[in-house]
Backbone as numpy.savetxt, mean C-alpha at the origin, in Angstrom:
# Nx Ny Nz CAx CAy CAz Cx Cy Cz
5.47 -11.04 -1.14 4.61 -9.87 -1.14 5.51 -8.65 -1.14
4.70 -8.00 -2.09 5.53 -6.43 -1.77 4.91 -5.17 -1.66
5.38 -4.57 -0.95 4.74 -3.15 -0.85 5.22 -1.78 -0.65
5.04 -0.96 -1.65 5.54 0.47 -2.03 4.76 1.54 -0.98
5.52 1.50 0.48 4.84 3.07 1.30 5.53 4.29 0.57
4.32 5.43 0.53 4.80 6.56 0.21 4.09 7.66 1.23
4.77 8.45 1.69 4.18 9.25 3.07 3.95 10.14 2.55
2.70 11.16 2.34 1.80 11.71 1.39 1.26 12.44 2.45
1.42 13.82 2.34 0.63 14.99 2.89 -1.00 15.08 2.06
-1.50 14.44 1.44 -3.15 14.22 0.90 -2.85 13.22 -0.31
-4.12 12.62 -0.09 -4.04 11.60 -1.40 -5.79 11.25 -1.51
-5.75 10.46 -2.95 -7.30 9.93 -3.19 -6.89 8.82 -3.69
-8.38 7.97 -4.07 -8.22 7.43 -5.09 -9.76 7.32 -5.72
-9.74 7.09 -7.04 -11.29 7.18 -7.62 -11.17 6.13 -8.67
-12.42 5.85 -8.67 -12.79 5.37 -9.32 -14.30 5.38 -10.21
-14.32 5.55 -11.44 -15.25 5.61 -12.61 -15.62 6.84 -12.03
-14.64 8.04 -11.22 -15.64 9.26 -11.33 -16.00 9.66 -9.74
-15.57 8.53 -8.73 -16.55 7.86 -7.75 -15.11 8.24 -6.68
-14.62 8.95 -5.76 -13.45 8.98 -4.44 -13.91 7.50 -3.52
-13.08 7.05 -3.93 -13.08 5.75 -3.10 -12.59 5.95 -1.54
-11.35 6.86 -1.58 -10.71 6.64 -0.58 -10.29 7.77 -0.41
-9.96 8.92 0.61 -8.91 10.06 0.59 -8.60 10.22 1.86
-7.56 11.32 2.07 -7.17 11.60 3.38 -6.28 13.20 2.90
-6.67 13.96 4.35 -5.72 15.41 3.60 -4.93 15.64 4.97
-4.43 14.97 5.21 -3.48 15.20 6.27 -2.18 13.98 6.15
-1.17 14.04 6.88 -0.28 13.19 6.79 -0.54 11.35 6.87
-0.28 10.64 5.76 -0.83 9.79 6.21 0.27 8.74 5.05
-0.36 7.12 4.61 0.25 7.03 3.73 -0.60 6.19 2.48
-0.11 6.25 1.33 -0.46 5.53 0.74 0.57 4.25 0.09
0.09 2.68 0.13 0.87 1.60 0.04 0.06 0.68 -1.31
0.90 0.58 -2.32 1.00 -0.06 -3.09 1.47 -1.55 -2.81
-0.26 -2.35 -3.14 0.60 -4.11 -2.81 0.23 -5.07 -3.72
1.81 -5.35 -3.81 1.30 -6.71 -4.85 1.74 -8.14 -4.21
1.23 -8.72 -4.89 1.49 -10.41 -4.24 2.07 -11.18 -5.30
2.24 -12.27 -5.11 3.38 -13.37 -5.65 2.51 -14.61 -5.39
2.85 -15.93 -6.45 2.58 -16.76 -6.01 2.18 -17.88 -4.52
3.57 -17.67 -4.31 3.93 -17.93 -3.00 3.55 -17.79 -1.46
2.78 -16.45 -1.74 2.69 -15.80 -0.60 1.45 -16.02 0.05
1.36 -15.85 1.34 0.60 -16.25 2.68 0.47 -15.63 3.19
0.18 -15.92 5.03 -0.63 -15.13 6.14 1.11 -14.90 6.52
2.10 -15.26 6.51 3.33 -14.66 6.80 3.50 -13.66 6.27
3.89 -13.85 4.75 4.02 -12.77 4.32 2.98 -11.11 4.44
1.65 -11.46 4.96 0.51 -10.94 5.26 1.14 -10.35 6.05
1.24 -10.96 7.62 1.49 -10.02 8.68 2.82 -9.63 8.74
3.84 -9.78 8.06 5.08 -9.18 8.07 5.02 -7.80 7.89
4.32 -7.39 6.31 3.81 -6.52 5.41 3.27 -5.44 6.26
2.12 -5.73 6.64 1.24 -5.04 7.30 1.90 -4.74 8.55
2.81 -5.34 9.84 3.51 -4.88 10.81 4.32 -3.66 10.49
4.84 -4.06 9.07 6.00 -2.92 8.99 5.33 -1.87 8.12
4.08 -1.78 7.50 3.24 -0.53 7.12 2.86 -0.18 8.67
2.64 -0.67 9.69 1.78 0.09 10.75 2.95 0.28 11.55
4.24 -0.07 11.36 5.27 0.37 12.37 6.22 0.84 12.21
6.80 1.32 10.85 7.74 1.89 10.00 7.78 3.44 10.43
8.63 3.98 10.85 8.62 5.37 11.86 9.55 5.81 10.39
7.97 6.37 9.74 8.42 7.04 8.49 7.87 8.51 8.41
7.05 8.90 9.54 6.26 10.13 9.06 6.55 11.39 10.15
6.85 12.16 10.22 6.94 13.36 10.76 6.15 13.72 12.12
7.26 13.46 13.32 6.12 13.76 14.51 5.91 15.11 14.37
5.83 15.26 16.01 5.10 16.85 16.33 6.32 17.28 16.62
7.37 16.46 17.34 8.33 17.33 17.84 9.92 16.97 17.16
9.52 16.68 15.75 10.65 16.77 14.74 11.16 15.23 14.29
10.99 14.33 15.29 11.04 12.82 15.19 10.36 12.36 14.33
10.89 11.07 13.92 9.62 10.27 13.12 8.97 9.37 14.05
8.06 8.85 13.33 7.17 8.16 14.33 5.92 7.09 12.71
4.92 6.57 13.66 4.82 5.53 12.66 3.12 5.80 12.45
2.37 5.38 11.46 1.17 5.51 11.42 0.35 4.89 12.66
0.62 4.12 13.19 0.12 3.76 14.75 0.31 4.63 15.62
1.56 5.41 15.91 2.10 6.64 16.91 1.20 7.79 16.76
1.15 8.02 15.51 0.29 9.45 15.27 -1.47 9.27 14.55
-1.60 7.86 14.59 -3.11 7.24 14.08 -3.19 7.99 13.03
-2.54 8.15 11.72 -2.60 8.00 10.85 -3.23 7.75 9.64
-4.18 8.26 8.69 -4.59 7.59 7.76 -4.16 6.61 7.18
-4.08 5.51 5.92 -3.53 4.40 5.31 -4.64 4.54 4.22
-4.15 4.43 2.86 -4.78 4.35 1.60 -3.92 2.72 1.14
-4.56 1.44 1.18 -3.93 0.44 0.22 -4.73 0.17 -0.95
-3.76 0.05 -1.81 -4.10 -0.29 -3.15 -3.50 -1.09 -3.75
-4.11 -2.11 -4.31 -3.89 -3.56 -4.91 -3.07 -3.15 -6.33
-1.82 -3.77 -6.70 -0.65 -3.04 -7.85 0.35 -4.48 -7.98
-0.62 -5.24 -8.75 0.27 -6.65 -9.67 1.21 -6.10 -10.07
1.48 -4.77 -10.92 2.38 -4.48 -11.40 4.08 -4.15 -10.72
3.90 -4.25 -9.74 4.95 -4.34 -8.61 6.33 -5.31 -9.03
5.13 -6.44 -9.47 6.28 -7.79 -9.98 6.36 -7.88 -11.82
6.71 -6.64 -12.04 6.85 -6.42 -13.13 8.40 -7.21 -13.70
8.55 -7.77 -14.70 9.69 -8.74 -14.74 10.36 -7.77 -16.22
11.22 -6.69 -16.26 11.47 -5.77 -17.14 12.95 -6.34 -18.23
13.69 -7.27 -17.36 15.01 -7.77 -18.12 15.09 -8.34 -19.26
14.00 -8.50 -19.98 13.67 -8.90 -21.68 13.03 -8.26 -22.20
13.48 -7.57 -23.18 12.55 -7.18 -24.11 12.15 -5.55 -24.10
11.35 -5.65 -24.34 10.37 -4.02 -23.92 9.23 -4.09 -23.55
8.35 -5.58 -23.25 7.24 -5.55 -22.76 7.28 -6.44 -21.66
6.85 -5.67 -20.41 7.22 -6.10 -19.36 6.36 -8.16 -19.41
6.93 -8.72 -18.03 6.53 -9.84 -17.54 5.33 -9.89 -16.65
4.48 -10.29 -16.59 3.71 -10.57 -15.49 3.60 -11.59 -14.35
4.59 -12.57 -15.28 4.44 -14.22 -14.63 4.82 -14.38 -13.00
5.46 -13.05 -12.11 5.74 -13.25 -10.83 4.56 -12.73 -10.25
3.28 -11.94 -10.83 2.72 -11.56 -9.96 1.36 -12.99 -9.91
0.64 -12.62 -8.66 -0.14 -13.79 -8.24 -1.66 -13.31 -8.96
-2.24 -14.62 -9.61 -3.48 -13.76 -10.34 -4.48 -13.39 -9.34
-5.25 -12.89 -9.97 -6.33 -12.05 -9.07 -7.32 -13.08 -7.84
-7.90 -14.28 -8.63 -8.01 -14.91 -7.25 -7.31 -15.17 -6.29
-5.27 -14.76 -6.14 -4.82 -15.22 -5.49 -4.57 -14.33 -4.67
-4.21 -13.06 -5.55 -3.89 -11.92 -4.80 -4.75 -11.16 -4.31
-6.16 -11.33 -4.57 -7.36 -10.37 -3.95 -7.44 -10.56 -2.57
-7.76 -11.99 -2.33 -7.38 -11.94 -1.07 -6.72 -11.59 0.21
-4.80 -11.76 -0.15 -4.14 -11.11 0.59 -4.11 -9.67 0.76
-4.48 -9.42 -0.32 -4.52 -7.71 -0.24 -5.34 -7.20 0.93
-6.72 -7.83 0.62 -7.93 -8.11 1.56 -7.12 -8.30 2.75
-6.30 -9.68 3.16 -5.81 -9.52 4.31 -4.92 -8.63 5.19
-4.06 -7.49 4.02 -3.36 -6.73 4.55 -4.01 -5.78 5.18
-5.59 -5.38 4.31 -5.99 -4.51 5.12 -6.87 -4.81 5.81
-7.26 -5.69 6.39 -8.06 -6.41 7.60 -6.81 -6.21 9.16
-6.01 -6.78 8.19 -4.55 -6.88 9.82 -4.19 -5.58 9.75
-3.95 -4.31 9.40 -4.18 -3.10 9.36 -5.42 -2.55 10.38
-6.45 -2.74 10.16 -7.62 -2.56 11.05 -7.89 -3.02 12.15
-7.11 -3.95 12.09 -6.91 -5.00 13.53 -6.17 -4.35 14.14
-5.35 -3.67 13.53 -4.31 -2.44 14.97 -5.14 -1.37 14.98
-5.93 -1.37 14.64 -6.62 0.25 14.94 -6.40 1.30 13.80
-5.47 1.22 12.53 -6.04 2.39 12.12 -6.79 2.04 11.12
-7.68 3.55 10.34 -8.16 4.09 9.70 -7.04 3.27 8.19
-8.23 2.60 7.47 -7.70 1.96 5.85 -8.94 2.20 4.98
-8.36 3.16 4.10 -9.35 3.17 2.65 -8.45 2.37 2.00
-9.60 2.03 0.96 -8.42 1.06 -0.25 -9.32 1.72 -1.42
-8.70 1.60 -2.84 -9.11 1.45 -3.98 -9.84 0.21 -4.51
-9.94 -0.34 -5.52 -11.15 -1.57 -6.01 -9.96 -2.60 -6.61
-10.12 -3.61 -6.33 -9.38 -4.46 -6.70 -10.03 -5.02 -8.40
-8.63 -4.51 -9.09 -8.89 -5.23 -10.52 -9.14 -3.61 -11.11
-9.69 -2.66 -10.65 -10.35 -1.45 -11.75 -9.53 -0.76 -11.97
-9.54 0.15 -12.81 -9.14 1.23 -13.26 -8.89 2.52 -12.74
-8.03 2.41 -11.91 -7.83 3.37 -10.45 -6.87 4.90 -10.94
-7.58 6.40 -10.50 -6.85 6.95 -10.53 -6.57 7.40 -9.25
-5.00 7.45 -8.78 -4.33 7.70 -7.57 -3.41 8.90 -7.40
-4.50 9.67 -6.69 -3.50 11.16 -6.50 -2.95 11.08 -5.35
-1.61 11.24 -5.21 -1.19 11.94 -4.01 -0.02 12.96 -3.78
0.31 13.93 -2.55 1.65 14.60 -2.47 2.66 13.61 -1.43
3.28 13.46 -2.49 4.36 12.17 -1.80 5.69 13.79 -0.98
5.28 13.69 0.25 5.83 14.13 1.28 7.04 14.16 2.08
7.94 14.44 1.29 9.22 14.53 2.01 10.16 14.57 0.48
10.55 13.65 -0.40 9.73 12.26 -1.11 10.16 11.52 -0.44
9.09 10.67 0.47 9.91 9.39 1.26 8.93 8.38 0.67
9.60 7.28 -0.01 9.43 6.14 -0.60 9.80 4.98 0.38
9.45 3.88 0.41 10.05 2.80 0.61 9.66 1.47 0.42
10.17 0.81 0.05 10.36 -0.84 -0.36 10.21 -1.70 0.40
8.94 -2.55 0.80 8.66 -3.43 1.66 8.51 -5.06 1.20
9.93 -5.42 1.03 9.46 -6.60 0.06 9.89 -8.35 1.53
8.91 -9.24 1.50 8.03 -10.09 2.32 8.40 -11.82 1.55
């Protein structure tokens, strides 16, 4: 499993027209994709280190983690994660997990997310998602499970 946090001073996401999800304060939005392979391990690994990753800006100059400061969380389901680019010019798909496999875990990341208490919008699994956000600092990071 993998997952792209980006710590975002406001973000959305919509769909067909429709705000699925937003937040206008510090919060983050996480891009997840899944893999064959992957399970309730890789599940709660993922999700521990989205809710405990002291990536976002306290009050008194420290970082601190979306649990510390209760936090918004935007997840959004992104096969494209396991994009396989080393041939060719058209990417691979074959590492990511298909949609019955990966809907689920996604599902589970943000269930075990909610299970700590915070606040999770998600986007629609499978649609045509547009995803705004101000990626905040730019702090990126790579959560790979």
């Amino acid at each position: 499993m993998r997952a792209v946090l980006q710590r975002a001073s406001r973000a959305s996401v919509t769909v067909d027209g429709q705000v699925l999800s937003s937040f206008d304060r510090q919060g983050l939005v996480v891009l997840v994709g899944a893999t064959h392979d992957d399970g309730p391990e890789q599940v709660e690994l993922v999700s521990r280190k989205i809710a405990e990753l002291r990536i976002l800006g306290g009050t008194d100059g420290g970082e601190v983690s979306v649990s510390d400061l209760d936090a918004p969380v935007i997840v959004v389901s992104q096969f494209t994660l396991y994009a396989d680019t080393r041939k060719g010019r058209r990417p691979s798909w074959n590492a990511a997990a298909p949609g019955p496999v990966a809907e689920p875990l996604v599902d589970a990341v943000v269930e075990a997310l909610r299970g700590r208490g915070l606040t999770v919008g998600t986007g629609r699994f499978g649609a045509d998602m547009q995803v705004e956000l101000v990626n905040d600092g730019p702090m990126t990071i790579v959560v790979d499970a």
